[in-house]
N, C-alpha and C positions, 0 to 999 in steps of 0.2 A: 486495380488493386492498390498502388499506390498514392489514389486518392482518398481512398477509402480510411488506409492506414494513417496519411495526413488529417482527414475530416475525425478520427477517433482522436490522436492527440492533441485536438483543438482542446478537448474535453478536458486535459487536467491542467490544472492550476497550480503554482506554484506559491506555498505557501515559506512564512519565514519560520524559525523555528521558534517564535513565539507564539504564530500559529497555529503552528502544527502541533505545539504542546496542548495549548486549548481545546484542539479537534480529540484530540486522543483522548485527555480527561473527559470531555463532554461522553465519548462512545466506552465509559470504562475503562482505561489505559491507565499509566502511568510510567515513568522511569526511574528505574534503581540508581543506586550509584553507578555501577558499571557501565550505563550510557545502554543499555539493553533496555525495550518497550514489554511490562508486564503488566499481565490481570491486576488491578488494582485489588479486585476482591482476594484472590489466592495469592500472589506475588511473583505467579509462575510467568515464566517469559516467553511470551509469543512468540511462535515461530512462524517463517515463510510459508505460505500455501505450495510454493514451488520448489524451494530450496530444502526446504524443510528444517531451517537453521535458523536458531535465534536473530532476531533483530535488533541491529543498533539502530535507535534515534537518529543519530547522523546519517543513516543509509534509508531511513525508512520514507517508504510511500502508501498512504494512504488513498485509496485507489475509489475512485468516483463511482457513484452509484451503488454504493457498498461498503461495509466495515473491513475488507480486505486490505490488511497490512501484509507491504513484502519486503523485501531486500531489496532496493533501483538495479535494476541491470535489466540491459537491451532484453535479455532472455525472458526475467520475467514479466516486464510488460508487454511485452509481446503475447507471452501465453495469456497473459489476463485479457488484452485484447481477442485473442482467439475463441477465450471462454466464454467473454462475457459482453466483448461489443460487435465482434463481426453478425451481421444480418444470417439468419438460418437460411439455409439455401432450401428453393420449393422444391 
C-alpha cells in the first residue's frame, strides 16, 4: 500500500506560482484581489471538491490528470488519490 501511495505522488509536480497562474488561465481560472481562484467567465470562486470551501491561490493544487482544483492538505490528496488514482480492485 505504501508503495503504491509513493508511485501516485511521483505523479504531481510542483509548480511555481508563476506557473501555476498560467496553468489555471490556460483551464479558465483566474485570481481576484482577494488571493481566492475564480471562474474567469462568471467571477465565481471555485470551491474545494473536498472541502467544499473556496480556494486561495496560495493553498491551491491543481491536481494531475484533471481540472481538479483543491485546498493542499494531507486529507485532500489523499481522497483525490483514492478517487482517482488508486487501481480498481477486480
Amino acid at each position: 500500500m505504501i508503495d503504491m501511495l509513493i508511485e501516485n505522488f511521483k505523479r504531481f509536480i510542483k509548480l511555481n506560482d508563476d506557473q501555476k497562474l498560467v496553468l489555471l488561465k490556460s483551464l479558465g481560472y483566474d485570481v481576484n484581489s482577494n488571493g481566492f481562484i475564480i471562474d474567469s467567465k462568471t467571477g465565481n470562486k471555485i470551491l474545494c471538491k473536498y472541502t467544499e470551501k473556496p480556494v486561495l491561490f496560495k493553498d491551491a493544487s491543481i491536481l494531475p490528470g484533471s481540472t481538479v482544483i483543491v485546498n493542499t492538505s494531507l486529507i485532500t490528496l489523499s481522497e483525490y488519490i483514492f478517487d482517482y488514482l488508486e487501481p480498481e480492485e477486480d
